[in-house]
N, C-alpha and C positions, 0 to 999 in steps of 0.2 A: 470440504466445507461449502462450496458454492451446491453441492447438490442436496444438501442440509438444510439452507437459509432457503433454493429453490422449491423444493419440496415443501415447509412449513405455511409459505407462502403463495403454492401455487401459482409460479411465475415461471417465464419461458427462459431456459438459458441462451445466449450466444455466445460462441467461440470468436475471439477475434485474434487472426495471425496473420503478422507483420512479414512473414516470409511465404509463398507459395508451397506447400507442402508436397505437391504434386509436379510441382515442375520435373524438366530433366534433368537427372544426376549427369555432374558432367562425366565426358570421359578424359581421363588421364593420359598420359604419353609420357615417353621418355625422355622427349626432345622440350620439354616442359622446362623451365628454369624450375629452379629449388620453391622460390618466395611465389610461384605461381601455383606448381605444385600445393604447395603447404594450403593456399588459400581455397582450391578446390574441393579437397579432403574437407577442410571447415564448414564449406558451404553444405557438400554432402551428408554429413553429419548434422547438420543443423536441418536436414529437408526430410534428413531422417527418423528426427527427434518430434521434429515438427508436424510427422506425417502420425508418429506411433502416437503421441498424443494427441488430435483429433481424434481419431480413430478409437482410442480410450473411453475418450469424452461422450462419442455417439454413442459407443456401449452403452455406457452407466446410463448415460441417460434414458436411453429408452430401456433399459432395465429397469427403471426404477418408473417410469410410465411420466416421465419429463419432457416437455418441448424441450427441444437442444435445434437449435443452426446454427449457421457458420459464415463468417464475414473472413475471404481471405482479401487485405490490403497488399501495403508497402510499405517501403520505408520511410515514406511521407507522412510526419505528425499531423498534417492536418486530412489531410485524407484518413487517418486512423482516430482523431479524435471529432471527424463529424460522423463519422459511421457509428458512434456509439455515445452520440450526444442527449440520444432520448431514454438511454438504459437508466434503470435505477440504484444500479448497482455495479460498480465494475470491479473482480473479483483480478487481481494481478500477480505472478511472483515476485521475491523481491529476484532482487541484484539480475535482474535482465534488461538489455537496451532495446530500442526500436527497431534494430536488425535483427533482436534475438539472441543476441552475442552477453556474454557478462561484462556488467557494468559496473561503476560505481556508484554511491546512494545518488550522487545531487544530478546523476544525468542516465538513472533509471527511466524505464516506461510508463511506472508509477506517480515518479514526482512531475512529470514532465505532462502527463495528462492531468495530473493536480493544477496544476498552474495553467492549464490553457479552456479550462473547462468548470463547470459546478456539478458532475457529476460523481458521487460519494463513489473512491475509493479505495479495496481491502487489499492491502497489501499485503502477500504472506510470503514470511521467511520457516516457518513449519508450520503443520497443523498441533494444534493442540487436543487434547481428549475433549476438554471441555473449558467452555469460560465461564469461571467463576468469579473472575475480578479482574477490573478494566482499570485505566489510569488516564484519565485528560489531563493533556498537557498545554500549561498558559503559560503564553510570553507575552509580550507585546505588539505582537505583529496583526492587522486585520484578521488575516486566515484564523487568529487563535481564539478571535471572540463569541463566535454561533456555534464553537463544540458544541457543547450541552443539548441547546438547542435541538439542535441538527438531529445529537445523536436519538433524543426523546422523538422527534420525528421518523426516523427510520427504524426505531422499536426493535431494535438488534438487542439479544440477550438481555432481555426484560426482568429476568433473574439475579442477573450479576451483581454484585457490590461495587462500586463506584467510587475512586478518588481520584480529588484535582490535587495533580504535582504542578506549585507555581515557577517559573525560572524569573529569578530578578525580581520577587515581589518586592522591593523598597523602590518599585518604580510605579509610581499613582496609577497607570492604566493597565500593570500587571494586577496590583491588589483590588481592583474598582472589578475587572474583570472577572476574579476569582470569586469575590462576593456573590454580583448577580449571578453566576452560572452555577455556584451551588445552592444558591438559593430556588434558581429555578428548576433544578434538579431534584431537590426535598418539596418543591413542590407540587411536583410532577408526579410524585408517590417512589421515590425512586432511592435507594441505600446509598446516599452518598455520604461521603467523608472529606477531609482536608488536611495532606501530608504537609510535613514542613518542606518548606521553599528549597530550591538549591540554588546559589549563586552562576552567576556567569563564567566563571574561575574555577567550576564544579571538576573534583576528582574522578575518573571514571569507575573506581574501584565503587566508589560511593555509591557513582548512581546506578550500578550495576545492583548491587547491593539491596537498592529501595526498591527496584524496578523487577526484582526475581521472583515475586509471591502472582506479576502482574501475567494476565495471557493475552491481554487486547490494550493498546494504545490509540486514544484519540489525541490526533494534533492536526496541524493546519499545515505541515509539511513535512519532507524527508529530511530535507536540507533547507539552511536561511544561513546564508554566506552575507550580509550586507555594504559590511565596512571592512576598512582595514584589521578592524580588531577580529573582527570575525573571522576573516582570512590566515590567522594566526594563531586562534585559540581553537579547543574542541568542538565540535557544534554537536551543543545537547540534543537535537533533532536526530541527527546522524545515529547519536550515540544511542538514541533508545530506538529506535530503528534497528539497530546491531544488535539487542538484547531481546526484545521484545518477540513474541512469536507472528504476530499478528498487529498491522496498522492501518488503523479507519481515517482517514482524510476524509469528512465527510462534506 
């Protein structure tokens, strides 16, 4: 996908990896405890993972007649989130953390540059063949008010069909929200729609359900844990993160 959107656009890729892919593999020993062992192997594996993919990436790219370079950091977020402060685009797996290691949604490398940063983005849990229909998602939170916006700025799949899924519209600054942003969407020249709302208390089956026809999700995060309630009930964020193929924070 990132060689897709680069290509269309004419723009230079960078690789950015939070682990050195070239360092030394360690060496092993027998005189190793178990839990030190184990952790070597991991790291190995991960330098290896780490190395085969760059190494991919330089391919295609110059296969395909792309600027590609490479930014290798650490496992410091900010050291990782000022090296890629001027990009226009940043293109992520999901369920990976800052070490490289599998995560979970709310302390992914995705959400975690979401929040420390305003640069757009694409989070991916598969690639899709193609996107033919997008789904913005409003709640109440700041992050969910300049979708629309945003996404008409960044002119990502100009094609697509377009709905806003509201969460808690009987709440004045979810429905105020959902107005202006499909409004400004239809006025942008752009095939938008407006699904019905799902509540706070939302069944997952449900919104699996609404969210299956969808291949690109806009929202303003991975995760929104706020309060207590929150910490106790599903977080619709999460959930269509889980379903979706494809999500643009932008």
């Amino acid at each position: 996908m990132s060689f897709e959107i680069a290509a269309a656009r004419s723009a230079q890729l960078m690789a950015v990896i939070p682990i050195d892919p070239f360092a030394p593999t360690p060496h092993f020993s027998f005189s190793q405890s178990l839990r030190s062992w184990v952790e070597d192997v991991d790291l190995a594996f991960m330098h290896g993972s780490a190395r085969s993919s760059i190494e991919q990436f330089e391919t295609h790219g110059l296969g395909r007649g792309i600027r590609v370079s490479r930014v290798i950091g650490g496992p410091d977020i900010r050291e990782l989130t000022a090296k890629v402060a001027e990009a226009d685009l940043v293109l992520i797996p999901a369920n990976v953390g800052i070490d490289g290691s599998r995560a979970e949604v709310w302390s992914e490398v995705a959400e975690v540059f979401a929040q420390r940063q305003h640069v757009p983005i694409l989070r991916v849990l598969r690639r899709p063949l193609q996107v033919k229909k997008v789904v913005l998602v409003v709640s109440s939170t700041r992050r969910c008010s300049q979708l629309a916006r945003r996404l008409v700025e960044l002119d990502l799949w100009p094609e697509a069909a377009i709905s806003i899924l509201p969460i808690g519209d009987y709440r004045p600054r979810v429905s105020q929200g959902v107005r202006e942003q499909l409004d400004l969407l239809r006025t942008s020249g752009r095939d938008a729609a407006l699904l019905p709302a799902i509540d706070l208390d939302f069944a997952a089956a449900d919104l699996e359900q609404i969210l299956s026809p969808f291949q690109v999700a806009v929202m303003g995060h991975l995760s929104y844990r706020a309060g207590w309630f929150d910490s106790v009930r599903h977080d619709p964020f999460e959930a269509i993160a889980s379903y979706v193929p494809v999500v643009l924070m932008p």
